[in-house]
C-alpha positions in Angstrom: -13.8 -27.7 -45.0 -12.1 -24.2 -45.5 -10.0 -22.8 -42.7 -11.1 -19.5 -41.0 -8.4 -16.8 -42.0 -5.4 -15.9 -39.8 -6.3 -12.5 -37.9 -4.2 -10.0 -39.2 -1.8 -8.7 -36.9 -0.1 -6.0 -38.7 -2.4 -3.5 -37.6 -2.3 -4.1 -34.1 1.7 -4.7 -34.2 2.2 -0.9 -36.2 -0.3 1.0 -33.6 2.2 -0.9 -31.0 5.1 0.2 -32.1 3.4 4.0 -32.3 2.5 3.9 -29.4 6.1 3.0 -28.1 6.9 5.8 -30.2 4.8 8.3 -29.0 6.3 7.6 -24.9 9.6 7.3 -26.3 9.4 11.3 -27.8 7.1 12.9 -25.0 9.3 11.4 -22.1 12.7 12.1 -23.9 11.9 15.3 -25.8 14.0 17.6 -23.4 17.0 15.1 -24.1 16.1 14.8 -27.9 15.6 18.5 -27.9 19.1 19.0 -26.6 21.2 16.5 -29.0 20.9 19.3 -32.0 21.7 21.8 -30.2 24.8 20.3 -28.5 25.9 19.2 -32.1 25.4 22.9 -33.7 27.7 24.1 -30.7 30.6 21.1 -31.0 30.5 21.7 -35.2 30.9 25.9 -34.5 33.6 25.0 -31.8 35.7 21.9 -34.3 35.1 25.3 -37.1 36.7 28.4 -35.0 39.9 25.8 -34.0 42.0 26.2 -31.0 43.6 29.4 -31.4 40.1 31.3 -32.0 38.7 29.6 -29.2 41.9 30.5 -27.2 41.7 34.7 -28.5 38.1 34.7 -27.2 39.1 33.7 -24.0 41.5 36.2 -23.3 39.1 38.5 -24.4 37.0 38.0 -21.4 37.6 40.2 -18.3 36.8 38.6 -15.0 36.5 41.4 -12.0 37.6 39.6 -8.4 34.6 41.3 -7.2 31.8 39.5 -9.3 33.9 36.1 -9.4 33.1 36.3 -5.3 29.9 37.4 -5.3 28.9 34.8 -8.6 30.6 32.1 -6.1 28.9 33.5 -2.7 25.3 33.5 -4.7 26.1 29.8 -6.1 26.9 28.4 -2.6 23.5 30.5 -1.2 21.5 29.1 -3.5 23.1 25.4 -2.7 22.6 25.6 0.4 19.0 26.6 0.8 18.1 24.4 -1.5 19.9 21.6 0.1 17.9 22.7 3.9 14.6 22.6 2.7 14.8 19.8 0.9 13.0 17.2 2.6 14.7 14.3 4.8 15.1 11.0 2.7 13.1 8.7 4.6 13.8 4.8 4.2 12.0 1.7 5.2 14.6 0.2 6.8 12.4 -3.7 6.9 9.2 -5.3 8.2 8.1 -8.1 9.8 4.5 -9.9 9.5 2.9 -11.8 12.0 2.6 -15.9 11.3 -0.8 -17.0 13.1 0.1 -21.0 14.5 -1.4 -23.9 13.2 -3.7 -24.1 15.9 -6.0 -20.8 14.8 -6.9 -22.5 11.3 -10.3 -22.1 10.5 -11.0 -24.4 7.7 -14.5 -23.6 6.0 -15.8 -26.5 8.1 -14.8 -26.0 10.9 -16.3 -21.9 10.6 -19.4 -23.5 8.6 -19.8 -26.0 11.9 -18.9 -23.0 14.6 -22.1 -20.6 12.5 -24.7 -23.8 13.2 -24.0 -24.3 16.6 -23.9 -20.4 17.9 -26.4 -19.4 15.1 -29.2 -22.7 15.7 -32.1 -20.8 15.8 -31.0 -18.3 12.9 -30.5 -21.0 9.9 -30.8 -18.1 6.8 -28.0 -15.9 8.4 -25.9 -19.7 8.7 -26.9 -20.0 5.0 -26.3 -16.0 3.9 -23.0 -16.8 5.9 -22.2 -19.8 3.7 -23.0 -17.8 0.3 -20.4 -15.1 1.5 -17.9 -17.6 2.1 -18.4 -19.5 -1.0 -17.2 -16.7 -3.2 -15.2 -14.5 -0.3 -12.0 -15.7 -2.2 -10.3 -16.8 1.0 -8.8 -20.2 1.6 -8.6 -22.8 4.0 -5.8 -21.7 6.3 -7.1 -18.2 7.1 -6.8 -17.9 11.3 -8.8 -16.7 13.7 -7.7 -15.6 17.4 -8.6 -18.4 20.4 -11.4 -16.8 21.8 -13.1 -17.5 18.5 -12.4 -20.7 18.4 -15.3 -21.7 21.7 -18.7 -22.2 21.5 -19.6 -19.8 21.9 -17.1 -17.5 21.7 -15.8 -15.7 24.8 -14.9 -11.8 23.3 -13.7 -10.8 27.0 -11.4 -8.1 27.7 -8.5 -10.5 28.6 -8.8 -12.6 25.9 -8.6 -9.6 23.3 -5.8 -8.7 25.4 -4.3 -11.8 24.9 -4.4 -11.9 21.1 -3.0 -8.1 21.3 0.2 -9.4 22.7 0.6 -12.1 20.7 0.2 -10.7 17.2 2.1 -7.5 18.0 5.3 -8.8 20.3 5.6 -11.9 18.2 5.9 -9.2 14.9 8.2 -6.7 16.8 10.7 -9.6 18.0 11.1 -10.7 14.8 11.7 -7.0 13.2 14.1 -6.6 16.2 15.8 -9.8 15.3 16.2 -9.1 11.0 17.4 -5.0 12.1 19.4 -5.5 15.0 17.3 -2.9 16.6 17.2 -2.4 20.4 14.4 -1.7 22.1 16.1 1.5 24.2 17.2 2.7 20.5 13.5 3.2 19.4 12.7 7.0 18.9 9.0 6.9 18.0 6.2 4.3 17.9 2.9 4.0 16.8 0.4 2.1 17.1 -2.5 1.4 14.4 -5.7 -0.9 15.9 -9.0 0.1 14.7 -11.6 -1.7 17.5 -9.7 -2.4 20.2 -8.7 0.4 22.2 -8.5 -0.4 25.6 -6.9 1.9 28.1 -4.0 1.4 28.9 -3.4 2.1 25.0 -1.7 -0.2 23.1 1.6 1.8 22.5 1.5 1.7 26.3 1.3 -1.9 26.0 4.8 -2.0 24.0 6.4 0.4 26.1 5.7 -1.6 28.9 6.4 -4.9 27.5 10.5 -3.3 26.4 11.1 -1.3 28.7 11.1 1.3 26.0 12.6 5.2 27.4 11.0 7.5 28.7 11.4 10.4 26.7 10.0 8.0 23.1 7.2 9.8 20.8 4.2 7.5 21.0 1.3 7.8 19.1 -1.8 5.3 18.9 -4.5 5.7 16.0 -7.9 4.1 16.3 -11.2 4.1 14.3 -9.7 4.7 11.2 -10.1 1.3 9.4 -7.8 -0.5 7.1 -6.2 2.2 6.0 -4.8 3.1 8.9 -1.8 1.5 8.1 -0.6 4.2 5.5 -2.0 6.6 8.0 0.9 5.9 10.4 3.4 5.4 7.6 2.3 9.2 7.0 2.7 10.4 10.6 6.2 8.5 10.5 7.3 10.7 7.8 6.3 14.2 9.3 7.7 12.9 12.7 11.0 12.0 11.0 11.1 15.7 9.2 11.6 17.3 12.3 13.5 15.3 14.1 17.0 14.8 12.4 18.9 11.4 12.8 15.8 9.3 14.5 14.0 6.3 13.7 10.0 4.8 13.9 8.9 1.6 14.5 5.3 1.5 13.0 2.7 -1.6 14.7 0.2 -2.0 12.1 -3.1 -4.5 13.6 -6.4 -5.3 14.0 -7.5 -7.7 17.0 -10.9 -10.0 16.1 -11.5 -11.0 19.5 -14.1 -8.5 20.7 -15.5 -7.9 17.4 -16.9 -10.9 16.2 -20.6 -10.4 15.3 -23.6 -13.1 16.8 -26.4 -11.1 16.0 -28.4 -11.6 12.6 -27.8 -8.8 10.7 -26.5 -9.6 7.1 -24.7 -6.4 6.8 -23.0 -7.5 9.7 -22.4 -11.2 9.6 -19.6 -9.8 6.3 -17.0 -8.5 8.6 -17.3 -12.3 10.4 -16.5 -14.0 6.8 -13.6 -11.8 5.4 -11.5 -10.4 8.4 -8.4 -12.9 9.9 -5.9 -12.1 12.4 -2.7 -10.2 11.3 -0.3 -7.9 12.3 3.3 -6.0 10.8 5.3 -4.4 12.0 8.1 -1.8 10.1 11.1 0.0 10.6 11.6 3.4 9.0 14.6 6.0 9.4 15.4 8.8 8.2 19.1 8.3 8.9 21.6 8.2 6.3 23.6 5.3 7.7 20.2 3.3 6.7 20.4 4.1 3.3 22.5 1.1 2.5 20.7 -1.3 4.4 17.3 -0.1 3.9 14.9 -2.2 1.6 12.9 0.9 0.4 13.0 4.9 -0.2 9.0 6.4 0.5 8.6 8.6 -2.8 5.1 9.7 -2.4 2.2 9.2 0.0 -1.3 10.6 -0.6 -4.3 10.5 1.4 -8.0 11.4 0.3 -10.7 11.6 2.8 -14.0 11.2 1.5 -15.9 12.3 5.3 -17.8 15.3 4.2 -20.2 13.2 2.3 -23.0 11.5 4.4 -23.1 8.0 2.6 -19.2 7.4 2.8 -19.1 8.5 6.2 -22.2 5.6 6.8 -20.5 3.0 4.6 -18.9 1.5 7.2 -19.8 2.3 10.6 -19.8 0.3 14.0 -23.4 0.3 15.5 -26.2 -2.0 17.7 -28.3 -4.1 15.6 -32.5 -4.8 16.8 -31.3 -6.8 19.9 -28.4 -4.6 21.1 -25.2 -6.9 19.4 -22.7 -4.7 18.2 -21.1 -4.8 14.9 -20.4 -3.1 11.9 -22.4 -2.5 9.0 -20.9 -2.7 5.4 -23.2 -0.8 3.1 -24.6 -2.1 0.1 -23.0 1.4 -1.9 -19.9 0.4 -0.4 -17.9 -0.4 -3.9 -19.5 2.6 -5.6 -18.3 4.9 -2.8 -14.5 3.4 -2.9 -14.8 3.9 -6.6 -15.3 7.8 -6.3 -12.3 8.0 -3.1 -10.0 6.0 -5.8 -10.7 8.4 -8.2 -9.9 11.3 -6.2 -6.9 9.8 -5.2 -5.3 9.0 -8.5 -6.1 12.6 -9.4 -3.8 13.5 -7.4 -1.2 11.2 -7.0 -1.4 10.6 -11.3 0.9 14.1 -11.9 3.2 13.0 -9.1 4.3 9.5 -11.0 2.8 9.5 -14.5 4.9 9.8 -17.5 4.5 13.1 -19.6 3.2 11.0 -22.5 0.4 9.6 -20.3 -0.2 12.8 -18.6 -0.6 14.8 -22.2 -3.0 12.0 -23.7 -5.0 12.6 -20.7 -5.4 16.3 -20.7 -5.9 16.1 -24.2 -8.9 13.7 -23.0 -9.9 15.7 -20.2 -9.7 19.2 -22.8 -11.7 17.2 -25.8 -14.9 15.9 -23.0 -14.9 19.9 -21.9 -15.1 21.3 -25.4 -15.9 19.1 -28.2 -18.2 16.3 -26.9 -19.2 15.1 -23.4 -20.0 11.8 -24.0 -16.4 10.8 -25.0 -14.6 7.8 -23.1 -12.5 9.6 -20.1 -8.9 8.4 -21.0 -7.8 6.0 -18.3 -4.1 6.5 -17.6 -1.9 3.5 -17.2 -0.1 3.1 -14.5 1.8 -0.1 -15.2 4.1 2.7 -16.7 4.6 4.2 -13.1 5.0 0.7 -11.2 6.0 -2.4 -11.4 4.2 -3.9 -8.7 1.3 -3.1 -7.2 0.1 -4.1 -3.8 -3.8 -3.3 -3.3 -5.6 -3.7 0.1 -7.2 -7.6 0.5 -10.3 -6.5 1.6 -12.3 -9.0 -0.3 -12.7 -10.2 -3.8 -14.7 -7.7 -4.9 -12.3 -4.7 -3.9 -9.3 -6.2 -5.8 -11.7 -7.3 -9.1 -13.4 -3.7 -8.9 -9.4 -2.2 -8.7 -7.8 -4.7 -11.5 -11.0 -3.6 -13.8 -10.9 0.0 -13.3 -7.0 0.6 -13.7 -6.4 -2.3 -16.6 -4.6 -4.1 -14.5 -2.9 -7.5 -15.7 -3.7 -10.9 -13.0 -0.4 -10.5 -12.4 -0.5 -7.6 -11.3 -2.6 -8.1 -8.3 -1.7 -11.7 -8.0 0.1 -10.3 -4.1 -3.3 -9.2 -3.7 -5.7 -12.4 -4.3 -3.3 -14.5 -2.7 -2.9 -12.7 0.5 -6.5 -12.7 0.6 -6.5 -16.8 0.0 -4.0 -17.3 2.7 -4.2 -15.1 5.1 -7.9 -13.1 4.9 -8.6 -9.8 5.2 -5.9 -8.5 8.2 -7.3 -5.3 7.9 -4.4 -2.7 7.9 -1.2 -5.2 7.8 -2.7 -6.7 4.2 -0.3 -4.5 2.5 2.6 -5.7 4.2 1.9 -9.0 3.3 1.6 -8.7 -0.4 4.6 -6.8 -0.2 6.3 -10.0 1.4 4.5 -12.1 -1.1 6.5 -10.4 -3.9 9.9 -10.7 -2.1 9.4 -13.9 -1.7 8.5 -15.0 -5.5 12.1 -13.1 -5.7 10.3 -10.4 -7.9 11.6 -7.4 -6.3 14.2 -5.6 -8.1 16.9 -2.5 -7.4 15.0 0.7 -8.7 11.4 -1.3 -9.1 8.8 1.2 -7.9 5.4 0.0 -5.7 2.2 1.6 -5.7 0.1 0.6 -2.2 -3.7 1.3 -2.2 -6.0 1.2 1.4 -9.5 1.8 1.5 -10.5 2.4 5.1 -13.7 3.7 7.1 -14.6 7.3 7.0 -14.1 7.0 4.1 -10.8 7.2 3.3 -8.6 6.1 0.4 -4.4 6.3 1.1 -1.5 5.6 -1.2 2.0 4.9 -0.6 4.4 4.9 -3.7 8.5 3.2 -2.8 11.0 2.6 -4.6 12.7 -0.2 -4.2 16.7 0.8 -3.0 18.4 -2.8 -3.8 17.2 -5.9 -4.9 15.9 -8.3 -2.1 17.1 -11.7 -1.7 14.4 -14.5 -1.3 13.8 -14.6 2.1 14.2 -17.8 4.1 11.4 -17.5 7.0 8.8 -15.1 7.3 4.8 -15.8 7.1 5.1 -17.4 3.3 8.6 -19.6 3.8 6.2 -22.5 4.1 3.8 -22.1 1.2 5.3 -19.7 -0.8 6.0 -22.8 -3.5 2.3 -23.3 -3.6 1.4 -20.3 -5.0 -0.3 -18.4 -6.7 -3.2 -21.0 -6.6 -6.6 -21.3 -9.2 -9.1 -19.6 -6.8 -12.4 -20.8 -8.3 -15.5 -18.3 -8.5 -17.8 -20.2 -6.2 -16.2 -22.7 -3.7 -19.2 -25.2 -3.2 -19.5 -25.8 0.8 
């Protein structure tokens, strides 16, 4: 029996090694460009000797007039380049809220809840059963108390209830890693977005620490799970002009009044995917922080797809037949995040692409144009621009549709499927904890650079780009200290129920 030949691997190593070529000459060409031309002027200077070099010198005549002028301009120029310059701003740490024991909703135990409340609607129990079959989640995602009856009791207290206990549990625990006190807070905000009762939430805070009276709050609503990056975004214009000041950001989204009992399939999803969660984060733009803060904000970019009738629709809160509210996923959902990712990596690819990626994809974009329309669009890579990329856990279809479309490794969004195994879809705090799930694999290095990607209703697609400012320690408590050994996990396609 003859042995099938070894592949040969020659080929594939060469084009490699070309490849590493090719980035190695675009991104360094100013710097190779400038070695000759530094060696011409060291081999004329070593040629001419010392007392040439001396004779020239003397030869020059400086005026006292243009010396101070030359000196005046320099220090002009320095300094109104130094006062527009933007203010650094940091993220100084975070803090993500650990649901108890007690919330757990094992598949069972959901399964069990959907027959009893849904008895007389047995194919929504069933679609319900499909969806969480192959939602990706795991067996300790949590759901707030109210949930937990039968049937559930979505009152105004009890939503309450969960409000305070996801968003003080999340801000003692920032206060406690910072040191921050509550009377030192300079502005807040406040990200929820279905639960806006009045008084607001940030009034909630303020109330609960006695926070002054003279604070910049802020609380954002309706704007999905991409609010989060919203508010990261309002933190960084607020800190621009005001010098010296910090923000605490509360990033949320409370289930309790918006769990779904009608029959809808569109609206039994959010019922299957969405868990209880909250973060919340320090940011400063104070140079005292520099040392002690965990990240620097490089770039954030929003895209707001709203103009167009089906992404506004995509996701929208409405009555069903018998007057239940919920909301309705569409069915072009995925399609319509595909074109709002697309428009957002347009933009933010110039910001952090290397020049060797960015001229292979002009030269793509330039060949398409002129020579033949049906060519492959090049797709940059961006594991050159990051090393870790934290993409929002909306569901397993969101991060497979993401890993596909920007060649992502499973590595690479490993933070992303296993925040959506333990924990669910939080909504707006998912990003913080896949950022916490990297920390605490002790993958997060001085100078490593993070690319965070929301989709949110509207429809909207943010991104946040930091770089890391030292390398974090493994922390000791936080929402993975207890399972963090576990994971990552095999999450199987289908999960039979």
């Amino acid at each position: 029996m003859s042995q099938a030949p070894m592949p040969d691997f020659s080929s594939s190593v060469k084009l490699k090694y070309v490849k590493l070529g090719y980035q190695y000459l675009v991104n360094h060409f100013l710097s190779l460009l400038l070695i000759p031309v530094m060696a011409i002027i060291a081999v004329e200077l070593l040629r001419m000797g010392p007392e040439e070099i001396l004779t020239v010198w003397n030869s020059l005549h400086f005026d006292l007039v243009h010396v101070l002028c030359s000196c005046f301009f320099v220090i002009f120029i320095s300094t109104v380049y130094f006062m527009s310059k933007p203010r650094t701003v940091y993220l100084v740490d975070y803090s993500c809220y650990k649901p108890p024991v007690t919330c757990r909703v094992p598949f069972a135990t959901f399964m069990e809840h959907s027959r009893l409340i849904l008895k007389d609607k047995p194919k929504s129990v069933e679609f319900q059963m499909r969806i969480l079959e192959r939602s990706g989640l795991g067996e300790e995602t949590c759901l707030p108390p109210a949930i937990h009856y039968i049937p559930p009791t979505p009152t105004m207290d009890e939503a309450r209830s969960e409000a305070q206990m996801v968003i003080f549990t999340a801000m003692d625990d920032l206060f406690n890693k910072t040191g921050l006190l509550p009377k030192d807070i300079d502005i807040l905000i406040v990200n929820c977005s279905l639960f806006s009762p009045t008084p607001s939430l940030s009034a909630m805070v303020i109330n609960k620490y006695k926070l002054r009276s003279n604070i910049k709050s802020f609380n954002l609503s309706g704007m999905g799970c991409s609010a989060g990056l919203i508010s990261v975004d309002l933190a960084r214009d607020l800190l621009q002009v005001h010098p010296n000041s910090n923000a605490v950001i509360v990033s949320t989204e409370i289930i309790t009044p918006n769990y779904y009992k009608g029959n809808e399939r569109a609206m039994l999803l959010p019922n299957c995917l969405f868990r209880m969660g909250s973060a919340a984060i320090l940011m400063s733009n104070r140079r005292s922080d520099r040392w002690r803060a965990k990240y620097k904000l490089c770039h954030l970019v929003r895209t707001h797809r709203g103009a167009d009738d089906k992404s506004y629709y995509c996701v929208y809160e409405q009555e069903d037949k018998e007057g239940k509210i919920g909301i309705n996923l569409s069915k072009d959902l995925m399609a319509i995040a595909g074109e709002a990712l697309k428009a957002n990596i347009t933009t933010i690819g110039p910001l952090v692409l290397p020049a060797s990626e960015q001229l292979l994809f002009l030269l793509s974009l330039i060949g398409r144009k002129i020579f033949n329309l049906k060519w492959k669009p090049y797709i940059p890579d961006f594991k050159l621009a990051f090393e870790h990329f934290c993409i929002h856990a909306g569901g397993r279809a969101v991060i497979d549709e993401l890993q596909k479309n920007l060649q992502l490794s499973g590595e690479h969004v490993e933070a992303s499927r296993m925040t959506l195994h333990r924990f669910g879809n939080t909504s707006s705090s998912s990003l913080w904890y896949e950022l916490c799930y990297i920390e605490s694999k002790g993958r997060m290095r001085r100078g490593d650079r993070v690319w965070q990607i929301a989709f949110g209703s509207g429809f909207k697609c943010n991104s946040a780009v930091w770089k890391c400012n030292r390398t974090i320690k493994t922390p000791k408590d936080g929402p993975w200290s207890d399972c963090i050994d576990r994971y990552p996990v095999f999450i199987p396609e289908v999960v039979k129920l």
